[in-house]
C-alpha positions as CSV (number, residue, x, y, z in Angstrom):
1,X,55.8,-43.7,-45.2
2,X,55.5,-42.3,-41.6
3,X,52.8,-43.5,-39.6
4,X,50.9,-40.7,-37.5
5,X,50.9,-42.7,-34.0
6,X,52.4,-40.3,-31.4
7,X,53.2,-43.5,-29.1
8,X,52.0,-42.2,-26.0
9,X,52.4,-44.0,-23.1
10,X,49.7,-46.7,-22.3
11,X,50.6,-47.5,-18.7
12,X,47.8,-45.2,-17.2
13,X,49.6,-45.2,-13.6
14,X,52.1,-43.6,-14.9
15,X,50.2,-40.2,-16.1
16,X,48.8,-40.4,-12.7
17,X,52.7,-40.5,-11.1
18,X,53.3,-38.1,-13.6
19,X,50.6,-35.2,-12.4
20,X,49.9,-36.1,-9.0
21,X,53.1,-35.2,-7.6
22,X,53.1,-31.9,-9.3
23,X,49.5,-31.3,-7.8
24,X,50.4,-32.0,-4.3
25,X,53.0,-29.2,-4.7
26,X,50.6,-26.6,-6.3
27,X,48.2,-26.8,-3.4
28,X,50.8,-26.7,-0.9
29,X,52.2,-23.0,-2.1
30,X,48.9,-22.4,-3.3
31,X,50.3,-21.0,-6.6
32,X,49.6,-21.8,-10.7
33,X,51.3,-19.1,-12.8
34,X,52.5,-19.0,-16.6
35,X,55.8,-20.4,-14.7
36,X,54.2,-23.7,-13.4
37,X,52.3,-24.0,-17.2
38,X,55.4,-24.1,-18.5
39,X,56.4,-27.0,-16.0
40,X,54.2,-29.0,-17.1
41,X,54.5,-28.7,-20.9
42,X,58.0,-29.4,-20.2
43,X,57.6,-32.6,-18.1
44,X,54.9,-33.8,-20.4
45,X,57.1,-33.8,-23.4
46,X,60.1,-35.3,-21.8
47,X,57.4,-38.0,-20.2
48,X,56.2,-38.6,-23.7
49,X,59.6,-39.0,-25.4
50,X,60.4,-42.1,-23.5
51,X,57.9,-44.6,-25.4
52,X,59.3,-43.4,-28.7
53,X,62.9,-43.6,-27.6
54,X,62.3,-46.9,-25.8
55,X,61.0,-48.6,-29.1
56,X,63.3,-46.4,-31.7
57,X,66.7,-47.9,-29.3
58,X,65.4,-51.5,-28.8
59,X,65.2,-51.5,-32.3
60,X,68.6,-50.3,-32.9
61,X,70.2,-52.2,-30.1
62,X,68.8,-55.5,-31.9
63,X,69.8,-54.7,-35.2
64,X,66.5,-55.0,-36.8
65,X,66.8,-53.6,-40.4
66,X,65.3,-49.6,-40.7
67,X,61.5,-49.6,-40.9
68,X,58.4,-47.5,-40.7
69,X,57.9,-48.5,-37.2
70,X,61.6,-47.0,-36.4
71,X,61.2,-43.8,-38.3
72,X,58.3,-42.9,-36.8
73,X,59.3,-43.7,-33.4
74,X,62.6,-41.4,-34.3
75,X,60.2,-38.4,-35.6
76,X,58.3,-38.3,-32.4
77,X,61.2,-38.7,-30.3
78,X,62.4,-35.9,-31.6
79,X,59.3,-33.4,-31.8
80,X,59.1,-34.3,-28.1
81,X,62.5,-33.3,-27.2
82,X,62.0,-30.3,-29.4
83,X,59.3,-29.3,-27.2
84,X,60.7,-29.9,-24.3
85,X,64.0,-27.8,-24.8
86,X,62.0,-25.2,-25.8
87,X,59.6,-25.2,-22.9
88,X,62.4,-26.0,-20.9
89,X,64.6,-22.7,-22.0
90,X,61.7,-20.0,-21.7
91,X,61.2,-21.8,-18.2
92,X,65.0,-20.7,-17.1
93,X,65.2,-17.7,-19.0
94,X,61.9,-16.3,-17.3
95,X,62.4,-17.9,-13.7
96,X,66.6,-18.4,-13.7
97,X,66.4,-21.0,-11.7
98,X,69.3,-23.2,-12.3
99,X,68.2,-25.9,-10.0
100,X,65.7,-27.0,-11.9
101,X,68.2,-29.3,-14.1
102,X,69.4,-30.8,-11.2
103,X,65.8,-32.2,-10.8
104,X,65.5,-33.1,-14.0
105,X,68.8,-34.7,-14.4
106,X,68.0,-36.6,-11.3
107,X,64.7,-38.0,-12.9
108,X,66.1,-38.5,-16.0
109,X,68.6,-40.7,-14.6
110,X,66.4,-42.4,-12.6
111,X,64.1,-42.7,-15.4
112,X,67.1,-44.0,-17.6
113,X,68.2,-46.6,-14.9
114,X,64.4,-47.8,-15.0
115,X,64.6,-48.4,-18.9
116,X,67.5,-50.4,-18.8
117,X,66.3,-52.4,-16.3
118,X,63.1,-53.2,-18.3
119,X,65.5,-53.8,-21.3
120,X,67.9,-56.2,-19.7
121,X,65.1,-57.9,-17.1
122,X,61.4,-57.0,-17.8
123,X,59.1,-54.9,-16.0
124,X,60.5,-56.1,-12.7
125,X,59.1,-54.5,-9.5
126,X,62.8,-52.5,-9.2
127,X,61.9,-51.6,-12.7
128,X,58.9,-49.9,-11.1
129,X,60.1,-48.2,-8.0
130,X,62.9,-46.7,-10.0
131,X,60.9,-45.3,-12.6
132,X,58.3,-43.6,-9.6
133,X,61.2,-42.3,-7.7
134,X,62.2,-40.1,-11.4
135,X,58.7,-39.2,-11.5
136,X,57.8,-38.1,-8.5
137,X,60.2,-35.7,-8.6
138,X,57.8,-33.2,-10.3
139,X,56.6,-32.9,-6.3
140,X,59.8,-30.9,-4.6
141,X,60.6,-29.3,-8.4
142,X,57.3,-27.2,-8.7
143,X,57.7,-26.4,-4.8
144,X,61.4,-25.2,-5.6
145,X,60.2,-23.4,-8.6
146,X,57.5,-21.9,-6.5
147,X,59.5,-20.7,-3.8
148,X,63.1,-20.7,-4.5
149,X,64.0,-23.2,-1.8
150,X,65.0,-26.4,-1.5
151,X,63.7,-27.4,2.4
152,X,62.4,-30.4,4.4
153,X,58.7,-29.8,3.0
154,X,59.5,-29.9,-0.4
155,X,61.6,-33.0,0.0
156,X,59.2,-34.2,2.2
157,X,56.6,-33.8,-0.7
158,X,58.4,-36.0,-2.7
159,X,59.2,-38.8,0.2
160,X,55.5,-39.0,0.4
161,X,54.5,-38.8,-3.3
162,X,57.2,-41.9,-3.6
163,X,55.8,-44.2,-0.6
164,X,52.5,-43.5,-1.9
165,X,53.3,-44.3,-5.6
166,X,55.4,-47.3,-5.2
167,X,52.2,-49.0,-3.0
168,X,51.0,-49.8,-6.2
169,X,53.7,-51.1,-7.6
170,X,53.6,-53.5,-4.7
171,X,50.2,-54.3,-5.3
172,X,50.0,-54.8,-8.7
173,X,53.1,-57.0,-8.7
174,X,51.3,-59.3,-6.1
175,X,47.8,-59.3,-8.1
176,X,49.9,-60.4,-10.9
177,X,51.5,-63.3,-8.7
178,X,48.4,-64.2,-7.2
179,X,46.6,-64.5,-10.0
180,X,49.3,-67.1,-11.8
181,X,49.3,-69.3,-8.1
182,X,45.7,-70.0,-8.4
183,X,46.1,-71.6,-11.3
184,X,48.3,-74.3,-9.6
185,X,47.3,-77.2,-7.7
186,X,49.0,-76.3,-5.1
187,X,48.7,-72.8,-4.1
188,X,51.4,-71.0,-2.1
189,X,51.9,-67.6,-1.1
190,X,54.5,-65.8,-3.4
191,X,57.3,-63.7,-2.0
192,X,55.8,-60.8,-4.1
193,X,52.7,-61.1,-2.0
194,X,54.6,-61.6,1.4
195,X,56.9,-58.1,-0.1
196,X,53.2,-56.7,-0.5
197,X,52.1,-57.4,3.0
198,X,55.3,-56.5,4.8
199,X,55.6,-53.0,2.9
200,X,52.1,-51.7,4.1
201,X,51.8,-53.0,7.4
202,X,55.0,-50.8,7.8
203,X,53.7,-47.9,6.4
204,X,51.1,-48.2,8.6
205,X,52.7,-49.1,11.6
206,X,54.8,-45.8,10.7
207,X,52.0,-43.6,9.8
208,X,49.9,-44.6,13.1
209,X,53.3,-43.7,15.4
210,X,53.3,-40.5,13.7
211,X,50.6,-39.3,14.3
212,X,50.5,-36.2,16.9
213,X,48.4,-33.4,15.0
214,X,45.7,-32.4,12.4
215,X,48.6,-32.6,9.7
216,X,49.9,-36.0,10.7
217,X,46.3,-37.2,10.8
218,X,45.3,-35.7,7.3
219,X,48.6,-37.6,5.9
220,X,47.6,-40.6,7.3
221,X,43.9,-40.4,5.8
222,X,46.0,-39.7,2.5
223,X,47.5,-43.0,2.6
224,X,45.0,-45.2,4.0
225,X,42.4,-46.4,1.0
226,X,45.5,-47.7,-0.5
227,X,47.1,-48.8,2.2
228,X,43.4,-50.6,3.2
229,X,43.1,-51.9,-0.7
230,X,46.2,-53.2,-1.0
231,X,46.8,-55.9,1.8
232,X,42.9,-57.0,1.3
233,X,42.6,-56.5,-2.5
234,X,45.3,-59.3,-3.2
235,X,43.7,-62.4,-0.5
236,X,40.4,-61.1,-1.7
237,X,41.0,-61.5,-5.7
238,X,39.0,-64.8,-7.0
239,X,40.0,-65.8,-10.6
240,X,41.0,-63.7,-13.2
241,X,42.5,-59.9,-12.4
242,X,40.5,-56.9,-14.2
243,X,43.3,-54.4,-14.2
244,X,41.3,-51.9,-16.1
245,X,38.9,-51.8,-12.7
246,X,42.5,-51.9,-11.0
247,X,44.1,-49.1,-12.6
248,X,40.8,-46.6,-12.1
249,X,40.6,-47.7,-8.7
250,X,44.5,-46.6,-7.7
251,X,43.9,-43.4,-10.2
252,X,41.0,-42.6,-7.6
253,X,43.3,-43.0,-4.8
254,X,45.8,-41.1,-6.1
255,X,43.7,-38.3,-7.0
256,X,42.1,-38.4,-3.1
257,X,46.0,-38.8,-1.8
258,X,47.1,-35.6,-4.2
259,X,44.3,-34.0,-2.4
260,X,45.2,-34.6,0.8
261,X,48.4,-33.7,1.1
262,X,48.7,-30.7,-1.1
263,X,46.1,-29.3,1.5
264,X,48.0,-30.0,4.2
265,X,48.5,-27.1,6.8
């Protein structure tokens, strides 16, 4: 008998890399239509067909005999793609913009490359950065679909969805590391933690030489809670890591930095 779990995705980050990017582009052509609805429904579904598929294809790929836990995994894989091809079709047939499946395709593969790098190696902090560069891709998508072009801002949307997104997966990765070396005698500081360090201080040290105007400063502003959190919050951690607090504190950034930039002049 099928179970009713819909295996949604439990990785909260992730919803916020999944809606963020497509925010920052909605404020920035100032624009929400029937067209950018169906956007969504179509990138929620295909976002929500990758637990199913990642548990129905592990469980082929191992040979485990057929179970419940597989067919159900296979029946919402497959009302999820079913919504997303239709969503998906009434999206090109109303806007004809062809383009759009280049995006996709580019996030699916990115998406894909991210899976199998969890399947053949764990969730690795390439893992990570892979998967955010697929998903931020809802950022220069909803601009093209918005305005018909494909141009330096909306690329530019998604350059700075990415850098924002993957400062998390930086951070987390060290909290995670630094919270296994305190439980050693001798306590050292990891590489993931010195790859933690390094990134932000560059994306500062970037941010702060780009800064001539009102825009650069507002997309500084964007970036700097995390940026601040993220090279104190790992030195500052004492014992064990609540990464419930963690993950509503980055959601909160996020949200602030999806702010910030859509509004952007």
């Amino acid at each position: 008998m099928l179970k009713s779990d819909p295996l949604i995705n439990k990785e909260h980050g992730s919803w916020a890399i999944l809606f963020v990017p497509p925010l920052t582009g909605i404020l920035a052509t100032k624009e929400f239509s029937f067209t950018t609805l169906l956007f969504l429904i179509t990138a929620l579904a295909a976002f929500l067909t990758a637990r199913p598929a990642e548990i129905y294809f592990q469980d082929v790929l191992k040979k485990n005999p057929p179970s419940s836990k597989r067919d159900n995994a296979l029946m919402w894989m497959l009302i999820y793609i079913s919504v997303a091809s239709v969503s998906g079709a009434l999206l090109l047939l109303i806007t004809s913009a062809e383009l759009i499946i280049a995006f996709g395709l580019c996030a699916f593969a990115l998406m894909g490359f991210s899976q199998w790098l969890q399947f053949n190696f764990g969730k690795t902090l390439m893992r990570d950065i892979s998967g955010i560069a697929g998903l931020t891709a809802g950022a220069p998508a909803i601009y093209y679909l918005h305005t018909g072009l494909v141009n330096g801002l909306g690329l530019s949307l998604w350059l700075f969805n990415f850098l924002f997104f993957i400062s998390g997966a930086f951070y987390v990765h060290a909290v995670i590391e630094r919270v296994g070396q305190q439980s050693k005698e001798i306590k050292t500081i990891g590489m993931k933690t010195i790859l933690n360090l390094f990134y932000h201080i560059s994306l500062a040290a970037a941010l702060i030489l780009y800064i001539r105007n009102d825009y650069q400063f507002m997309l500084a502003l964007a970036f700097l809670p995390m940026i601040v959190h993220a090279i104190t919050g790992v030195f500052l951690l004492k014992g064990k890591a609540n990464f419930k607090k963690i993950g509503f504190t980055l959601l909160g950034y996020s949200v602030f930095f999806g702010l910030m930039i859509g509004l952007m002049r």
